[in-house]
N, C-alpha and C positions, 0 to 999 in steps of 0.2 A: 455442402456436404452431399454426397453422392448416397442416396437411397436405394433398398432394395429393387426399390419397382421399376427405379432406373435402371440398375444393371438385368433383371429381369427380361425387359421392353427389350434392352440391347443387346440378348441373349437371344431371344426371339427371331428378332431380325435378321441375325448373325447367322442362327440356324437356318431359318426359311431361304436366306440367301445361299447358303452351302446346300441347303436341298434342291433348290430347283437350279446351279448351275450343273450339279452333281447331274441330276435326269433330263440336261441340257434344254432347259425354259429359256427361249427367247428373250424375256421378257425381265429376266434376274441379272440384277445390278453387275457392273464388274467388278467392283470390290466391295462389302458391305460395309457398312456405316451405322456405328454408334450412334453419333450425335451428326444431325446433316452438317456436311462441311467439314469434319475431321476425319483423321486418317480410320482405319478399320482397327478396331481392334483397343481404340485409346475413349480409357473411361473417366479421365480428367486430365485439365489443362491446366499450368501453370504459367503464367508469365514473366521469362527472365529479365533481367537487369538488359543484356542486351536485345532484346524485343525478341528472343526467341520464342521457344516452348519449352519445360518440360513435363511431360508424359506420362500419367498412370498408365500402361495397358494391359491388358489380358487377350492370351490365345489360348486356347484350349489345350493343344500342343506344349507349350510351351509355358503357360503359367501368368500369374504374375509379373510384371516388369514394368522397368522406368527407363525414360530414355529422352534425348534434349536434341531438338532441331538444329543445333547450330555446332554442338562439338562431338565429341565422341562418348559422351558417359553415358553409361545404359546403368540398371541395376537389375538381379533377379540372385536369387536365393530367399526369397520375403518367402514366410511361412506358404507350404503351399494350403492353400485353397481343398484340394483332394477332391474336384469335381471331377463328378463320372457323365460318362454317354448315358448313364440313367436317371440320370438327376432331372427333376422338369426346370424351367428358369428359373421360377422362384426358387428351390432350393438351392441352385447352383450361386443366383446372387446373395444369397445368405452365407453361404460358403465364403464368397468374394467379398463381401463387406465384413468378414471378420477379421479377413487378412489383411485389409490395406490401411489400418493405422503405420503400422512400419514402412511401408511404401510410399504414402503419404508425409511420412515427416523425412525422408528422402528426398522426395522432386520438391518439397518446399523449402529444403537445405542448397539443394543444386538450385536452385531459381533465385536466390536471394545472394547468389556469390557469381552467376556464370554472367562473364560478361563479352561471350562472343557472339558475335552478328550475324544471322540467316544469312543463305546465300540468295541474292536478289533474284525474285522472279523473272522470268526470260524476258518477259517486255517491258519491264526495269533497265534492262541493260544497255 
């Protein structure tokens, strides 16, 4: 289960990272990163039938959403969250952890049926 102080932590980062590409720091990642190793933006992972993913994520932009490595289903419309530019993390992941039971029983509906295959890494091929 995904904890406030997780989404939090990955609020943080998120931001720190948009701050310092924003005031052009050498030194700030090129995409930021939730959890090390996954994409920006995705605050859990699910594992499909066909070894794909699919996706909790959150943009601040844009909300809420779900989406699968390997086909085309996304989801968003899930209650919005209503975080602001004023909210410090913890409040904003309090926000986000109210909202993703629906979301959640979502990408664990699409990972328990989806059974199309990643596209093979480049030195796979």
């Amino acid at each position: 289960m995904i904890t406030i102080s997780q989404i939090a932590e990955a609020l943080s980062i998120y931001e720190e990272a948009r701050t310092r590409r924003r005031l052009g720091a050498r030194s700030a990642p090129a995409a930021p990163v939730y959890v090390q190793g996954w994409p920006a933006g995705v605050l859990a992972r699910y594992r499909t039938v066909g070894e794909a993913y699919a996706d909790i994520t959150y943009e601040h932009h844009l909300g809420l959403g779900t989406r699968c490595t390997a086909c085309p289903w996304t989801g968003r419309g899930f209650p919005d969250p209503e975080v602001t530019f004023y909210d410090s993390p913890e409040e904003a992941a309090s926000k986000i952890v109210r909202s993703l039971p629906q979301a959640r029983d979502a990408v664990q509906e699409h990972a328990e049926h989806c059974r199309a295959v990643p596209l093979p890494e480049a030195g796979d091929r």
